[in-house]
C-alpha atoms as a printed R data frame, in Angstrom:
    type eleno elety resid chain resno      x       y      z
1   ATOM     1    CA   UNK     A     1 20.187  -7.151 37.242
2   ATOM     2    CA   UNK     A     2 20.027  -9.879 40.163
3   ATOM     3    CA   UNK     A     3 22.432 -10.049 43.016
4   ATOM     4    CA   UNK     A     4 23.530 -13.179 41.461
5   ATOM     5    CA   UNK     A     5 24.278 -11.609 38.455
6   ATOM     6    CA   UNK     A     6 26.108  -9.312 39.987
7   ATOM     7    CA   UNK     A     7 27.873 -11.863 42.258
8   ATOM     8    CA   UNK     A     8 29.125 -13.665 39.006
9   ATOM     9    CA   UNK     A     9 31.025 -10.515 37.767
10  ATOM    10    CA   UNK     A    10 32.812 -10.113 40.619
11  ATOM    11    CA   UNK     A    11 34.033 -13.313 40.222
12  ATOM    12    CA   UNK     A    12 34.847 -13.455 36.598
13  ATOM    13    CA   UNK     A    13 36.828  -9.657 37.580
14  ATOM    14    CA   UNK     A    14 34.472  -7.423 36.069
15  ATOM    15    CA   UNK     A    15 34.957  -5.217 39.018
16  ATOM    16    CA   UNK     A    16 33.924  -2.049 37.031
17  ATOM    17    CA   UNK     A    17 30.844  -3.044 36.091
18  ATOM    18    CA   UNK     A    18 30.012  -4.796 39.686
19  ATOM    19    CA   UNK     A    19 31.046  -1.305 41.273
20  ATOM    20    CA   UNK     A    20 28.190   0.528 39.549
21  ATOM    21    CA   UNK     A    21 25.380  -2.051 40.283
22  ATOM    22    CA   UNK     A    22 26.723  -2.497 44.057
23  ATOM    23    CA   UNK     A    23 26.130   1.105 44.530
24  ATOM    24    CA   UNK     A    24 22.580   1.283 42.478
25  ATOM    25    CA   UNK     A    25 21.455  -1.214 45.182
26  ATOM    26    CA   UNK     A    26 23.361   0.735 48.536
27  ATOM    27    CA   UNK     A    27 21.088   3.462 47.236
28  ATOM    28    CA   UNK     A    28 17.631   1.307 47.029
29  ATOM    29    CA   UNK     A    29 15.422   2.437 49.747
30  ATOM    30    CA   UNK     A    30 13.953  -0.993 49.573
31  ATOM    31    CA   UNK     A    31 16.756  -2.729 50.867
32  ATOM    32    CA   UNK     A    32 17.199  -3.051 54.808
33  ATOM    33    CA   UNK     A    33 20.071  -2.303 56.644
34  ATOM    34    CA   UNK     A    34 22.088  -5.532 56.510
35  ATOM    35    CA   UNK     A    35 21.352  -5.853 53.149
36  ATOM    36    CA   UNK     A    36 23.186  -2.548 52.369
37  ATOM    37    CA   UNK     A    37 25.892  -3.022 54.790
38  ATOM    38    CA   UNK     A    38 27.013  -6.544 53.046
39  ATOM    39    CA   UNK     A    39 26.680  -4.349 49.370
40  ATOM    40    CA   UNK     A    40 29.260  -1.576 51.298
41  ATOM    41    CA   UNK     A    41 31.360  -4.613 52.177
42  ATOM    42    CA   UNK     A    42 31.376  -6.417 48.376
43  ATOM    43    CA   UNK     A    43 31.771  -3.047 47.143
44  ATOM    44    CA   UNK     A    44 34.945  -2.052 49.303
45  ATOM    45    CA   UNK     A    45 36.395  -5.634 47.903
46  ATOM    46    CA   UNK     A    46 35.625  -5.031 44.395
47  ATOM    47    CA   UNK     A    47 37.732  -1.363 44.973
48  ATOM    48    CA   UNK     A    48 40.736  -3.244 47.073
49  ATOM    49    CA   UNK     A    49 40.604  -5.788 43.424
50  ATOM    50    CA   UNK     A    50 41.156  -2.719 41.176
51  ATOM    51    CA   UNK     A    51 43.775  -1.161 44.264
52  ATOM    52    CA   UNK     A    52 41.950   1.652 44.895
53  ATOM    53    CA   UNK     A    53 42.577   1.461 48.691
54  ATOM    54    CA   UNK     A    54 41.248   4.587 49.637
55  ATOM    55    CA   UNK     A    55 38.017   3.521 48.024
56  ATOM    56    CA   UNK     A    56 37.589   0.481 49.514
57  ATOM    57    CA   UNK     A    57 38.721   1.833 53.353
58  ATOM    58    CA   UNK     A    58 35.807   4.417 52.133
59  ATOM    59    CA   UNK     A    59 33.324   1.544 51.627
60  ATOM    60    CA   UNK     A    60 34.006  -0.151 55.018
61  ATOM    61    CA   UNK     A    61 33.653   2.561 56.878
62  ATOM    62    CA   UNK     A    62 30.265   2.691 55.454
63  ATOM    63    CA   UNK     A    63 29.488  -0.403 55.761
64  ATOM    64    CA   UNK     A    64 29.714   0.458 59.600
65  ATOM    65    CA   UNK     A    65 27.597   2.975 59.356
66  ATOM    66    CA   UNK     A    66 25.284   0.876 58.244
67  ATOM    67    CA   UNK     A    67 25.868  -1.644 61.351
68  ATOM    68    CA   UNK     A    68 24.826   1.276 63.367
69  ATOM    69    CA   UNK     A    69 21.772   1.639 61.883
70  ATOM    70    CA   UNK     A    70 20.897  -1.860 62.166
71  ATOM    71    CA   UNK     A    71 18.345  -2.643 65.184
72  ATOM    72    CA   UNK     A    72 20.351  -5.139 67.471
73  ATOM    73    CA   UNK     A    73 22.212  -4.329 70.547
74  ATOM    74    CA   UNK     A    74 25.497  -3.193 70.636
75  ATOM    75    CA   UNK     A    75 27.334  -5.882 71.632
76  ATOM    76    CA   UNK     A    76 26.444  -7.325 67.878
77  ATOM    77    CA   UNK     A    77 26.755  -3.877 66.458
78  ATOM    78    CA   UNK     A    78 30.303  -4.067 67.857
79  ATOM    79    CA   UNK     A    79 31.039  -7.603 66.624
80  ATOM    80    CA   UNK     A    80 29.604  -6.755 63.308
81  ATOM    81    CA   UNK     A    81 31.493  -3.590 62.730
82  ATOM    82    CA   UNK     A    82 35.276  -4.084 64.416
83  ATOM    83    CA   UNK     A    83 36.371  -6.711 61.111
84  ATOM    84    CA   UNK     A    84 35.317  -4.537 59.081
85  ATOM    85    CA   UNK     A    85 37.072  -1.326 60.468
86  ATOM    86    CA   UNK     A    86 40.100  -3.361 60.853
87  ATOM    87    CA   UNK     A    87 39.682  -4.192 57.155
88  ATOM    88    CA   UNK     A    88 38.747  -0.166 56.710
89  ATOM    89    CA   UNK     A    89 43.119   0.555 58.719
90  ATOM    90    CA   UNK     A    90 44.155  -1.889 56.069
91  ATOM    91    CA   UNK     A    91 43.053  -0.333 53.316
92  ATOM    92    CA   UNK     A    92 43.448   3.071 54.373
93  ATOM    93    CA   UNK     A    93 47.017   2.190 55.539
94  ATOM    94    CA   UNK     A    94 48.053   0.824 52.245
95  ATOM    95    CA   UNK     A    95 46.560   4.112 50.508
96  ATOM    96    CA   UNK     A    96 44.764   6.566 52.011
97  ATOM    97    CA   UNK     A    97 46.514   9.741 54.020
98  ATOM    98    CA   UNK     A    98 46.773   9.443 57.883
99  ATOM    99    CA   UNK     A    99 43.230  11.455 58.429
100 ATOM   100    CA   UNK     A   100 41.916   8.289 57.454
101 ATOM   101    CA   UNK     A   101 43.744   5.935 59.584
102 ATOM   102    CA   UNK     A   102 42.944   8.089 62.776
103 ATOM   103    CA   UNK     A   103 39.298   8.242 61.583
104 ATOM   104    CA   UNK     A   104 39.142   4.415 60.533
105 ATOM   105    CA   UNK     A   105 41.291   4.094 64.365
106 ATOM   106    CA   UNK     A   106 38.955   6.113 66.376
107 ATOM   107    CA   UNK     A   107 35.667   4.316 64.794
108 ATOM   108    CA   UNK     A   108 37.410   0.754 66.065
109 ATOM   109    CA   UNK     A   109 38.103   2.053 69.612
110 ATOM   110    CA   UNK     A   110 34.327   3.491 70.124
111 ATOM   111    CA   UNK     A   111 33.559  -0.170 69.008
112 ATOM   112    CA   UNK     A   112 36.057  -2.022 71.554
113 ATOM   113    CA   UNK     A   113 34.234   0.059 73.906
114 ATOM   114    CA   UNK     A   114 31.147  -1.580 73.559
115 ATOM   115    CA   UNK     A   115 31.815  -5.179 73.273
């Protein structure tokens, strides 16, 4: 199935289904890193659409991960990655436990540091 494909379920709320083919294509070797981090990033919206919070705080943090392993300096790393940790306390505040706030907290702050 094409990313556009994909794309189109999201929109027409077939979350579910969108879930499973987002994280098919996080998994394809083939794909670089920025690819994979915006799949972590659709992904963690498709989980905040069916309020699974922890999920979706999950999925950003990931999609950080995948920031680091991006090759650009870290100023961009940083600028790339604190929105989506921020988004990561959101979610985690609204339904994860308070291991992942200080987690999703801690992650931001190494960020800050950098920029």
């Amino acid at each position: 199935m094409s990313l556009q494909e994909i794309v189109v379920m999201m929109h027409n709320g077939e979350y579910g289904r969108a879930i499973s083919l987002l994280e098919d294509e996080v998994s394809n070797e083939s794909r670089s890193p920025a690819e994979k981090t915006e799949y972590c990033r659709w992904l963690a919206e498709c989980h905040q659409k069916t309020d699974d919070q922890k999920s979706a705080g999950d999925w950003y943090l990931e999609a950080v991960k995948r920031v680091l392993a991006q090759k650009v300096d870290n100023r961009s790393k940083a600028s790339q990655a604190l929105p989506l940790c921020d988004k990561a306390l959101e979610c985690y505040r609204a339904g994860g436990d308070q291991a992942d706030v200080l987690v999703a907290a801690r992650v931001r702050q190494y960020f800050l540091g950098l920029r």
